[in-house]
N, C-alpha and C positions, 0 to 999 in steps of 0.2 A: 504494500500500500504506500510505501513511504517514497517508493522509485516516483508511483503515479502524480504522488504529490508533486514533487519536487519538481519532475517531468510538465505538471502542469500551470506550478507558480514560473520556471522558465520561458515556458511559450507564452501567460500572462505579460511579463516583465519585455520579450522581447515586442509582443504585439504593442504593449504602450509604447515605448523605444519608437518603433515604426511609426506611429501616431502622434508621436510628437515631433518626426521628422520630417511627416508629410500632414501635415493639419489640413488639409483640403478633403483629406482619405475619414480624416474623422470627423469633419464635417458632414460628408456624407454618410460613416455610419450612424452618426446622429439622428441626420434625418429619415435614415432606415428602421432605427429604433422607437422613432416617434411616429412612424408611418403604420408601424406595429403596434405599438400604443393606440393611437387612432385605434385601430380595427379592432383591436381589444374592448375597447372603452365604447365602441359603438356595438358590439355583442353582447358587452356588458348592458350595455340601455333597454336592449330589445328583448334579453333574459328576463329583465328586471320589470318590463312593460309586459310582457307577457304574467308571467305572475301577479303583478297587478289586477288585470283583468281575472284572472284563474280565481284571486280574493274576490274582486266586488261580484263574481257570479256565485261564489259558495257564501258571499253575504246575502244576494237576493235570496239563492236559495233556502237559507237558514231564513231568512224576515218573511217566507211564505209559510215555511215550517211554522216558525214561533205564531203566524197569524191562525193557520187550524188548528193547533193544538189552544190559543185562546179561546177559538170560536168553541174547540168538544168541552173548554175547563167552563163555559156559558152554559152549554148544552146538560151536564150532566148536573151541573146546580140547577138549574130548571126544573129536572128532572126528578129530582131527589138524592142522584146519585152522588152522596160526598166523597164516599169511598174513590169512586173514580175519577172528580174533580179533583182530589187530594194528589193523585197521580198524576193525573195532566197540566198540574201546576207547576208538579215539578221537573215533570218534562220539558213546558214552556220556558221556567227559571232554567235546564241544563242549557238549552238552544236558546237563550238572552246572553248565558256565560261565553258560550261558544262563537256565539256573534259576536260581544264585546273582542275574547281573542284574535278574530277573524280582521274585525275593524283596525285594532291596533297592529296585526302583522301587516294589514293594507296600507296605515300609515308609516309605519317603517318603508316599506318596499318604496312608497313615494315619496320620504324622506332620502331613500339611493338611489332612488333616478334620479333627484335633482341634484345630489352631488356629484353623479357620474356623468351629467349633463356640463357641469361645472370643470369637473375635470378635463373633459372632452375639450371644453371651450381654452380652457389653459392649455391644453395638448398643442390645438390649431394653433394660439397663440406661440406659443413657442416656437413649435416648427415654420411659422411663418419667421418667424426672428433668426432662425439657421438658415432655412432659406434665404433670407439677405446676406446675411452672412457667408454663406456659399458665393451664392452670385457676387458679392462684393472680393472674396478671396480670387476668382474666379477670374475677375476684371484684372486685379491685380497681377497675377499671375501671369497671365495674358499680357499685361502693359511690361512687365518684369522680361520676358521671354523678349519682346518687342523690343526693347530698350538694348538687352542685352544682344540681340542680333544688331542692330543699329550700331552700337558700341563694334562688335565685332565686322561688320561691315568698315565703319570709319574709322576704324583702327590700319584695315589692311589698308583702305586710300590712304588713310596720315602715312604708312609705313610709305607706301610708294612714293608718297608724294614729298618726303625728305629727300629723296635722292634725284640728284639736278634733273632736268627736265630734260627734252629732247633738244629743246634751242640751245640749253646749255651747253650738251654736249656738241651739238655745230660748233658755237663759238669757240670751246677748247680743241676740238677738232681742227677748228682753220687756225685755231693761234699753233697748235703745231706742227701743223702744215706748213706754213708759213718760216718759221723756227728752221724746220727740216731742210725747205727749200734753199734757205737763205745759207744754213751749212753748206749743203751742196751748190751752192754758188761760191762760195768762199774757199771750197777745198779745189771746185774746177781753176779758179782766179789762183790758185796756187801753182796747181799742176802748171798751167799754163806759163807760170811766171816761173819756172824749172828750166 
């Protein structure tokens, strides 16, 4: 177990390493974990809204209960019948308990829809905010790579363009041309003068 560990705190420490080398990389995983978030937090709502409904229909159904069994606890006092008024009282008081429960898990359940609504709404928010964030690294990056071609472009023209030019080299070209020639006039004016 302890390889696994170790093996796993490694690969932890290099992935951060990585992610803090390339922060664009975890920008985006950000925005892949918040994307997931979302989809959570919005199964979450539709869980939570189902159940909801699932309460107020075992609420009606219990408020239809608890109304026949008022109507037979009527019926059997009418009737004479205490003995079985005595019963269907207490039937009606289990199915009033049962509602009250019913009611308050319904209020819970839409006490977490609304903060899973809430949540949801922070999620968006946030991810909207990497998402700038993104696109803003994104620009940058882009302008970074741009600049640094530019740099790298005008660096090779500066490099070239230190070394004299081509009129230059004419000029020092005819000066020693000229130079040359003027030797060789000087050595024939020799010879000659032999």
């Amino acid at each position: 177990m302890g390889l696994f560990e170790d093996l796993s705190k490694f690969l932890e420490s290099r992935l951060e390493e990585f992610l803090r080398n390339n922060p664009h990389l975890e920008l985006d995983a950000l925005l892949e974990q918040l994307r997931e978030q979302e989809e959570d937090t919005l199964k979450l709502i539709a869980d939570l809204q189902l159940q909801e409904k699932r309460r107020e229909d075992e609420i009606l159904s219990t408020a239809q209960e608890i109304q026949r069994w008022h109507i037979r606890v009527q019926k059997a006092k009418n009737g004479g019948r205490q003995d079985l008024a005595a019963k269907a009282e207490e039937r009606e008081a289990a199915l009033l308990r049962q509602g009250n429960q019913l009611w308050g898990q319904m209020q819970g359940v839409k006490e977490r829809i609304t903060q899973a609504k809430e949540l949801y709404r922070k999620i968006q928010q946030r991810r909207q905010e990497v998402q700038t964030k993104a696109a803003e690294a994104q620009a940058a990056r882009a302008k970074a790579q741009t600049q640094q071609r530019i740099e790298t472009n005008t660096g090779w023209w500066n490099a070239s363009s230190t070394y004299p030019s081509s009129n230059t080299y004419d000029d020092l070209e005819e000066k020693f041309r000229r130079w040359e020639t003027e030797a060789e006039l000087d050595d024939m004016k020799r010879n000659m003068g032999k």
